[in-house]
N, C-alpha and C positions, 0 to 999 in steps of 0.2 A: 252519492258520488264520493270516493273516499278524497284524502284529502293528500296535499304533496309536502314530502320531510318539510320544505320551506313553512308552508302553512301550520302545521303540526309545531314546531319551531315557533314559529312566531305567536301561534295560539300559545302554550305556553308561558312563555313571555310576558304576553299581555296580563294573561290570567295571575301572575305573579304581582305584579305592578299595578294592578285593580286591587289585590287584595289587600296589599299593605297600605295602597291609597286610599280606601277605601275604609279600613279599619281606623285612620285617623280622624278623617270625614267624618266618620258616623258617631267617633268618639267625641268632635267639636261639636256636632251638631246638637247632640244630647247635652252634654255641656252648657250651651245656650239656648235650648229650646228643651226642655227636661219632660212637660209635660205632655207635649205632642213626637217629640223627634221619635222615641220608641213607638209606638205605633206606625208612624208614617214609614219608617226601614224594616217595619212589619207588611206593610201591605205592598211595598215594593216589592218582595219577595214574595208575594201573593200574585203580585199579575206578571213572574218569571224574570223580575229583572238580572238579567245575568252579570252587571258591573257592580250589584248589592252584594257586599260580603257574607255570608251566611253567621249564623248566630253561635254557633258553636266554633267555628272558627273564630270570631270574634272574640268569644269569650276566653280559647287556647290562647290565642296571640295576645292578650293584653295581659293573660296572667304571666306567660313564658315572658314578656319582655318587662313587667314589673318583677320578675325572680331574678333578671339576666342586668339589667342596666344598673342596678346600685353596683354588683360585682364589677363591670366593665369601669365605672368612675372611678370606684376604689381604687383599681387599676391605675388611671390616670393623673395619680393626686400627684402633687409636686414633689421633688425628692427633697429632704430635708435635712440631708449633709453638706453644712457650709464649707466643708473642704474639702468636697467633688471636686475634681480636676476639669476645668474651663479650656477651651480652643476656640476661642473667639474671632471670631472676621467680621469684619463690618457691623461688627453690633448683636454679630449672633454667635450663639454658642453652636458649634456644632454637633458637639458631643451628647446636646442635649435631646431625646425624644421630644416630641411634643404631646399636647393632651389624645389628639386622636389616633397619635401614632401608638402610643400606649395602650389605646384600647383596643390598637386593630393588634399588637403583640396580643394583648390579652384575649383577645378573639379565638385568633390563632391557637395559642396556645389550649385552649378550654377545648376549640376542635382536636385539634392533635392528642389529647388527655380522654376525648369522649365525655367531656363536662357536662355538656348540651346536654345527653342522654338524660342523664340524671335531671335534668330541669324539667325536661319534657316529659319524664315520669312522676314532676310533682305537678306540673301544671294538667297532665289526661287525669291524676287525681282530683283535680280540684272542680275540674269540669264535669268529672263522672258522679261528683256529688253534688253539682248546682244541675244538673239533668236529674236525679231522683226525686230532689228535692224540689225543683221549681213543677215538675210533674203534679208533687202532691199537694202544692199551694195553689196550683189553677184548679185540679179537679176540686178542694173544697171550696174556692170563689166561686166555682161554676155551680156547685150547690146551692150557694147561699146568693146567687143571684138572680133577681127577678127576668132578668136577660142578658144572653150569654155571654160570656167575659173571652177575655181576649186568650191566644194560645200563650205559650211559655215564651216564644219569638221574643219580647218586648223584658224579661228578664235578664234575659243573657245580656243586649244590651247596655240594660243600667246597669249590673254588676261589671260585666267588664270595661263603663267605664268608669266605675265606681274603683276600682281598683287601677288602673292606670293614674286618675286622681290623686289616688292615696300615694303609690309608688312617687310622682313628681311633686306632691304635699314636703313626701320624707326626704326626698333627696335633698330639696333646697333648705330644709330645716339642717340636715346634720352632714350634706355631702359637700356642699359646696361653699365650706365658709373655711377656708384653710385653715384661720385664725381659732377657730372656735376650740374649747376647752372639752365640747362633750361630745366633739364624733364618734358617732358609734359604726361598725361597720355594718357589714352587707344586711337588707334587708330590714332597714330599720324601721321604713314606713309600716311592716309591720307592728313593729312596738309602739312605733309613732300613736296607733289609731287605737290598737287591744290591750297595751300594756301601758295606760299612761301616766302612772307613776312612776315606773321603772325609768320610763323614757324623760320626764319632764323632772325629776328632783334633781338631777346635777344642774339641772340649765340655775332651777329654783335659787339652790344653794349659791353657784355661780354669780351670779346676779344678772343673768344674760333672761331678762324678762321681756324682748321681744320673740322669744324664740314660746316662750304659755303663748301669749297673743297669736304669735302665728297659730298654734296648735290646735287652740279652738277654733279661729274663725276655719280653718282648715277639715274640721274632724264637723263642727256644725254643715259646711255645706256638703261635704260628702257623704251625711248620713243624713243630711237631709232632701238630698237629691231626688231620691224615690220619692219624695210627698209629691209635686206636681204630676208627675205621671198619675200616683193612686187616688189622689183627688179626683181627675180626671178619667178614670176606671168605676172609679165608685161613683160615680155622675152618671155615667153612660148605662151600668150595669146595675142601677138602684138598689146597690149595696146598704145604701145610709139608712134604712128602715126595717133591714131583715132580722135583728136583733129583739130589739124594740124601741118604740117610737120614740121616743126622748132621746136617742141617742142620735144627733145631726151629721150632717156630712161632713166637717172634719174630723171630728172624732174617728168615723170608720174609716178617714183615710189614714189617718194614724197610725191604726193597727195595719193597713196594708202595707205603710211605709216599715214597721216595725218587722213584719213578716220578711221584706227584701232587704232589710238591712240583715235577718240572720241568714239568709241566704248569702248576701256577700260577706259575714262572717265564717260561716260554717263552709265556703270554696277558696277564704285566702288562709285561714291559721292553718288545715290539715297538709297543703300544700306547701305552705313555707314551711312548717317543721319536718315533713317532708324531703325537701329540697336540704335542709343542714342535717339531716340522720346519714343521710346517704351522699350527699356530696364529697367528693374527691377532695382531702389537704396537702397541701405542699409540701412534695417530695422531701423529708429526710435528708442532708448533706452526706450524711454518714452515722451507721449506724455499730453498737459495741457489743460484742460475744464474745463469751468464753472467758466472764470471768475468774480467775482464782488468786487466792492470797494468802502470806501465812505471814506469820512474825519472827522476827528475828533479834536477836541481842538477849539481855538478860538485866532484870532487876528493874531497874526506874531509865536504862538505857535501851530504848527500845524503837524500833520501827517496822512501820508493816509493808510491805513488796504486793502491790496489785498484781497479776500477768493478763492482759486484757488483748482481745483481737478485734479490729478497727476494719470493717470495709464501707469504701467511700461510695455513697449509693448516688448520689446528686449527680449534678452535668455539670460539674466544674471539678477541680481539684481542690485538694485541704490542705492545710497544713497546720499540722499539729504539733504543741509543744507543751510543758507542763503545765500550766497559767491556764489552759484548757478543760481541765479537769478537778475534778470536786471528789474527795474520796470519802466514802463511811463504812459502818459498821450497826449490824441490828444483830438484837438476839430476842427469844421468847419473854414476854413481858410477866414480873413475877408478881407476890400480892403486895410487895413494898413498893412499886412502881405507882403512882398519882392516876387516876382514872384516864385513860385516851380520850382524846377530841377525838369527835365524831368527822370524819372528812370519805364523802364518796371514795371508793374503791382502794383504802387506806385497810391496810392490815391491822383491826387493831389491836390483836393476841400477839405485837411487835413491839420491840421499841429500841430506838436505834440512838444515835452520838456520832457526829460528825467530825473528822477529822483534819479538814481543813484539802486546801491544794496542792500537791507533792510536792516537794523538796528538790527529787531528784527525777528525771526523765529519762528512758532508754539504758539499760545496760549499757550501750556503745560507746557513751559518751555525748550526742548527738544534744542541742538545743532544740530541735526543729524537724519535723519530717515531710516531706509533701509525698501525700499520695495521688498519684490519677483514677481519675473514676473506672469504679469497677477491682480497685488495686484491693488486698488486705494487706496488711500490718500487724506487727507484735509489737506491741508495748512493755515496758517493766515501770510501773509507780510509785515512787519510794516515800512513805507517808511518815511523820513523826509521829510517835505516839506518847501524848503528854501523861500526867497524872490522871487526871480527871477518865480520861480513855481505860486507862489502864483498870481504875479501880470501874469501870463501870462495867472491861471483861471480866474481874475479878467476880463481883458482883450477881451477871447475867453469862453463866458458862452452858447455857443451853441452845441448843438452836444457832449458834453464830455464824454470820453471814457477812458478804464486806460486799458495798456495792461501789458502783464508779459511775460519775454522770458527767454528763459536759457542765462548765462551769459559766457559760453564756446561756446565749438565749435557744441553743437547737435544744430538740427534744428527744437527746440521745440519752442510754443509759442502761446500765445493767448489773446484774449483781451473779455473785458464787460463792462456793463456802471457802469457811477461813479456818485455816489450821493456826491453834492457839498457842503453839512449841509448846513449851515447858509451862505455862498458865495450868492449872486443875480445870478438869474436865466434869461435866455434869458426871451422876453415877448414874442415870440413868436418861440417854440424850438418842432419841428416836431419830436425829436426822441421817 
């Protein structure tokens, strides 16, 4: 009998609301019941229960929402400029979002941007690797047991709630203590659990020694979660003798527990680095091309003129003025030049002298320009150029180049070549 849009409709629905309830359920029940609950949402699923979330869902849904809810907090945090403008009525601000209201902007917004996509493509990674790998941990249990061991069902499980764990472990340690000195952003219950040096020396140093306390007792019961179940495994499956006899039943549950912990290693780090190689950053304000510059005046009286073109890429306007900008200067580095620091994706056959922030702004006259999004702009940057400057083009006449960055925190910036006037020219200068 087919079925009526209503019914279709409302089966959906249901099936929605079963699975998310259902995914928490199953996540509490392991939680407090570790060494029977995976089994028992195993054989549920064995005799067709259709309100049991399946295992691989289960395992999707708590990786995607352990990658997705540290971002949404972050979102949420309080704002921290005390001279926010206040509209106060009866005690409330109005002006003010609230926490949830921030995270449903931030929601929105990740939808609007196709955020989501990118999670969901580190979260079907991390699953497509605890299904190859929990594969090959059953078929060699199923080896090594005297009688037969359980399917992979009872994996997915513990690992995903072994990582929802971890995800509400990290949040409370570094998300939710506005005061704390060592918030790290998105994602930290990863570091929390794989990297915990990185994660625990600022607390160390700090002296914020509830936060090691919490860490262990934290990281002990989430990796030690598996022992009940595989205790329990290697009981049923007379694990504890197939090795050799002196080896007793917790020892082999040991190694089983050890097995699913690299399993949920080896489904949360490829996933989370994952999720930051390819995740979407925050649009750019504005971005600067078409550098060029030259020098002007003569002798120890001298300055240099940036020409720089400005489009406002963000969803606001700007406005620009000199105090915005940071102007320099690089040229080819020679053999009297001091060794370069090593620094990722750093030219080091460079070396550059900074000039400081212009003097003068705009040909027109103008302090100020606001552009609307979408607009460009011409700039003129009028730079001083001291001694030090001078003899360092005197100096370095190969290769010279002049770049112009913003002088806050965007991450705008670009560079062009710089006509030296009357300075001597390399005699032989490939640029």
């Amino acid at each position: 009998m087919e079925k009526s849009l209503n019914e279709t409709i409302d089966g959906l629905f249901r099936g929605i609301v079963f699975i998310v309830l259902d995914t928490v359920t199953s996540a509490f029940k392991i939680t407090l019941r570790p060494g029977r609950a995976p089994s028992e949402l195993a054989q549920r699923l064995e005799k067709g229960d259709e309100a049991q979330v399946r295992p691989y869902v289960f395992a999707f849904l708590t990786l995607f929402v352990a990658l997705l809810f540290p971002v949404l907090l972050d979102a949420g945090r309080p704002d921290s400029d005390p001279y926010a403008y206040k509209y106060v009525v009866d005690g409330e601000d109005l002006l003010r979002r609230s926490y949830l209201g921030k995270m449903f902007d931030a929601t929105v917004e990740k939808f609007e941007a196709k955020s989501l996509l990118q999670l969901t493509v580190a979260a079907t990674l991390g699953v497509s690797i605890l299904h190859l790998l929990s594969g090959i941990v059953i078929g060699v249990l199923r080896l090594l047991a005297k009688k037969s061991a359980e399917g992979a069902a009872p994996l997915f499980f513990i690992v995903g709630t072994q990582t929802l764990l971890a995800c509400v472990a990290g949040m409370v340690l570094y998300q939710w203590d506005d005061s704390s000195s060592t918030y790290l952003p998105t994602a930290s219950w990863i570091g929390m659990l794989f990297h915990p040096y990185s994660a625990l020396y600022l607390p160390y140093a700090m002296g914020e020694r509830w936060r090691l306390l919490w860490w262990a007792l934290c990281a002990l019961f989430i990796f030690f979660l598996p022992f009940f179940y595989s205790l329990r495994l290697v009981h049923q499956s007379h694990l504890e003798g197939v090795v050799t006899k002196r080896w007793r039943l917790f020892t082999s549950a040991l190694l089983v527990t050890v097995l699913i912990d690299a399993l949920f290693w080896v489904t949360c780090v490829p996933a989370d680095a994952l999720s930051q190689k390819i995740r979407t950053h925050d649009e750019i304000p504005y971005q600067i091309k078409q550098v060029a510059c030259h020098l002007e005046g003569q002798n120890d009286s001298r300055t240099l003129v940036a020409s720089i073109l400005v489009k406002v890429t963000g969803p606001d306007a700007f406005s620009f003025a000199k105090d915005d900008f940071y102007v320099g200067v690089s040229a080819r580095r020679t053999k009297d030049d001091p060794p370069p620091r090593h620094r990722p994706g750093a030219q080091e056959d460079r070396v550059g002298k900074g000039l400081g922030k212009p003097t003068a702004f705009n040909a027109k006259g103008e302090h100020s320009v606001l552009l609307e999004p979408g607009r460009w702009g011409q700039f003129e940057l009028v730079a001083t150029v001291d001694k030090a400057v001078l003899e360092f083009l005197t100096l370095h006449p190969s290769m010279n180049r002049c770049g112009v960055a913003d002088a806050n925190d965007t991450p705008a910036g670009g560079s062009g070549s710089l006509e030296r006037g009357d300075l001597p020219k390399a005699e032989a200068d490939d640029e």
